[in-house]
C-alpha positions in Angstrom: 51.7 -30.2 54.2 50.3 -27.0 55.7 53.2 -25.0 55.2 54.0 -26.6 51.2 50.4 -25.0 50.6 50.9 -21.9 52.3 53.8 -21.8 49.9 52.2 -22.2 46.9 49.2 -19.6 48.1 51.7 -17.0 48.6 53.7 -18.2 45.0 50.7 -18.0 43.1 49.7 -14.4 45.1 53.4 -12.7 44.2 52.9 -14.1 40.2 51.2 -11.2 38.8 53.5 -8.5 41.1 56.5 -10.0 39.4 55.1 -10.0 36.0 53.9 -6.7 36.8 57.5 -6.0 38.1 59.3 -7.2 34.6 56.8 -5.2 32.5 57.5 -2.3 34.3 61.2 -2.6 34.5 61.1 -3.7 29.9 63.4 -1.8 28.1 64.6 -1.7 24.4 67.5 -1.1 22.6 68.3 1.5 20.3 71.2 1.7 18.5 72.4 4.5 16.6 73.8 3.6 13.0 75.4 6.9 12.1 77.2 7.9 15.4 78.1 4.2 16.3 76.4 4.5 19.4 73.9 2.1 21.3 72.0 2.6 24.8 69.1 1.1 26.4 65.5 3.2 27.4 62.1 2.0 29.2 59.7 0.3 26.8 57.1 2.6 27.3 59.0 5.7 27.0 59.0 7.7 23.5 62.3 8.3 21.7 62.7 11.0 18.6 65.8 10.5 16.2 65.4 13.3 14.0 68.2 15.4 14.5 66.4 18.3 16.1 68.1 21.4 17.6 67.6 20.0 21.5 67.6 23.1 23.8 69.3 20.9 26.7 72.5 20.2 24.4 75.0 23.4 24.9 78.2 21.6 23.3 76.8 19.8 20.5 73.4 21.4 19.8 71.7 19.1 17.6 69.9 15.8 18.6 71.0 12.2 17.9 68.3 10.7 20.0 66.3 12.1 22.7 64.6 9.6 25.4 61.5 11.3 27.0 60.6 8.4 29.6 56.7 8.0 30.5 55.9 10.4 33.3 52.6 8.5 33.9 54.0 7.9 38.1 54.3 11.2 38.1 51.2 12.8 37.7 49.5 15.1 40.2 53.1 16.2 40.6 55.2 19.1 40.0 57.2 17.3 37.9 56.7 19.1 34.2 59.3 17.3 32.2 62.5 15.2 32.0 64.6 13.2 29.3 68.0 12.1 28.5 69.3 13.7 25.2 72.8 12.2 23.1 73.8 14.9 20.9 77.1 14.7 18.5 79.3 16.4 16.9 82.5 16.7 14.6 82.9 20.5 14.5 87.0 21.0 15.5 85.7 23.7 17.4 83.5 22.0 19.5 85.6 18.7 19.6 88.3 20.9 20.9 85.7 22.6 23.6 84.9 18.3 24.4 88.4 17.4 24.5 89.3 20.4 27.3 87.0 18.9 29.8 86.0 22.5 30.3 82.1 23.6 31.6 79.9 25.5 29.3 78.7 28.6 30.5 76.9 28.1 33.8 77.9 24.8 34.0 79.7 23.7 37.7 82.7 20.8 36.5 81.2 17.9 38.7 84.8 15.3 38.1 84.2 12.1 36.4 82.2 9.1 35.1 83.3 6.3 33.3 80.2 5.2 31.2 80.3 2.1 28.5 84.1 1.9 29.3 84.9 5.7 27.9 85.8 8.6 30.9 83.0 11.4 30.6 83.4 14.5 31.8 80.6 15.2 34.5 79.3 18.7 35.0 75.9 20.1 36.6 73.8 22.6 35.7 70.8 24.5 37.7 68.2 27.4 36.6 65.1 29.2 37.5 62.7 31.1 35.6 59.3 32.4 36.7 58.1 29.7 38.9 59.8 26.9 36.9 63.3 25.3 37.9 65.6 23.0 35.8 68.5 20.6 36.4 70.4 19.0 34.6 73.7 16.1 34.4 76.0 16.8 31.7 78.6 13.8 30.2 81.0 14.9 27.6 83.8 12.9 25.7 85.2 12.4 22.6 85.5 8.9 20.9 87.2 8.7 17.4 87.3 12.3 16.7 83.8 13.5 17.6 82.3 15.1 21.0 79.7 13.1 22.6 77.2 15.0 25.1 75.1 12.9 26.9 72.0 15.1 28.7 69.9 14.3 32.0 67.4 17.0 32.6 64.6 17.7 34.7 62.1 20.5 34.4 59.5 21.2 37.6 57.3 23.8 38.7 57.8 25.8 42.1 55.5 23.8 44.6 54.4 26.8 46.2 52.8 28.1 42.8 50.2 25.7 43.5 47.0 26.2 45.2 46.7 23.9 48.7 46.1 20.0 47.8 46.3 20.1 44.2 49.4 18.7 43.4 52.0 16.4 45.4 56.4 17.2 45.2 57.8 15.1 43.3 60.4 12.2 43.8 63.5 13.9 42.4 65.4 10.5 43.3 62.8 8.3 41.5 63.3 10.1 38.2 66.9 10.6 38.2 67.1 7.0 39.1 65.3 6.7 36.0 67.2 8.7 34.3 70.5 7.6 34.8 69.7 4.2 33.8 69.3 5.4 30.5 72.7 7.3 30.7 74.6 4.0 32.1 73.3 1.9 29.4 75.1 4.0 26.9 77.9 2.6 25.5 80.2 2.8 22.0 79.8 -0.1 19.1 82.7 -1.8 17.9 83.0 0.0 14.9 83.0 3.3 17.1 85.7 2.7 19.3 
C-alpha cells in the first residue's frame, strides 16, 4: 500500500513536467502550396512566407519560407540569431548549378543526406566578421525540375567581446539540434514528386 501511494505521489509530481515536456516539444505544420513542399517547425517559433530575398540562400536567393525558432533558452547568450530557410527555384541556370552537386563559393561539399526520401547535397559554410561568426548547413536537390535549397544558419557573437559575467556561450548542439529537426521534417507532397 505504501509503495502504490508513493506511486501515485511521484505520478501526480511528473504530470505538469510532462505536460510541460509536450508543450515545449508542439510543433505545426506548414505546407507550402506553390512549391509542393511540406515540413514541420516549433509552435512557438515565427515563420515568414513572403518570398523575400533571404541573405542565407546563395543558390536560389529568394525565400519560400523562413523558420526563425524562439530563441527565448537562449538569452544571456551569445547566441544572436538562427533559422532554417527553403528557398526555390526554376532558373535553368541555377537548376543546372543544383543538379551538379557542386558548392557555392565558400562553400566546403560535406557528401550526402537523404531528407523526406530525396538525396540532398550537404555542404557547410563558416564566416567571420568584426566580432560576429556564422555557420551554416546547406541541402540542395532538385525534384521535378526545380532546385531546392534548404538553409540551417546560426549567427553569434565572439564571447570574448563581452565584458566578464555578462553573458554565458551558448549551446551550439542545443540549437542545431533544433535546427535540424526542422530540416528532417521536410519532405515533398504527392503532387511534387
Amino acid at each position: 500500500m505504501k509503495h502504490a501511494l508513493r506511486l501515485a505521489v511521484i505520478l501526480l509530481c511528473l504530470a505538469p513536467l510532462q505536460r510541460g515536456r509536450a508543450a515545449e516539444n508542439a510543433t505545426t505544420a506548414y505546407s507550402d502550396p506553390h512549391y509542393g513542399f511540406a515540413l514541420r517547425y516549433p509552435s512557438n517559433a515565427s515563420i515568414a512566407t513572403d518570398g523575400h530575398a533571404d541573405g542565407q540562400l546563395d543558390m536560389t536567393g529568394t525565400a519560400a519560407v523562413v523558420v526563425t525558432p524562439n530563441l527565448d533558452a537562449f538569452k544571456g547568450t551569445n547566441l544572436g540569431e538562427a533559422s532554417v530557410s527553403v528557398g526555390v527555384s526554376n532558373d535553368p541556370a541555377v537548376v543546372a548549378a543544383c543538379a551538379a552537386g557542386s558548392p557555392a563559393q565558400g562553400e566546403k561539399a560535406a557528401g550526402t543526406s537523404t531528407i523526406g526520401g530525396v538525396k540532398f547535397s550537404r555542404f557547410t559554410f563558416e564566416d567571420a566578421a568584426v566580432g560576429n561568426r556564422y555557420a551554416s548547413t546547406i541541402y540542395r536537390a532538385v525534384q521535378t525540375g526545380r532546385c531546392y535549397e534548404i538553409v540551417e544558419f546560426i549567427h553569434w557573437a565572439v564571447f570574448e567581446n563581452f565584458s566578464p559575467g555578462t553573458v554565458t556561450k551558448f549551446d551550439p548542439i542545443k540549437i542545431q539540434t533544433q535546427l535540424h529537426a526542422i530540416t528532417r521534417s521536410f519532405g515533398f507532397k504527392p503532387s511534387a514528386t
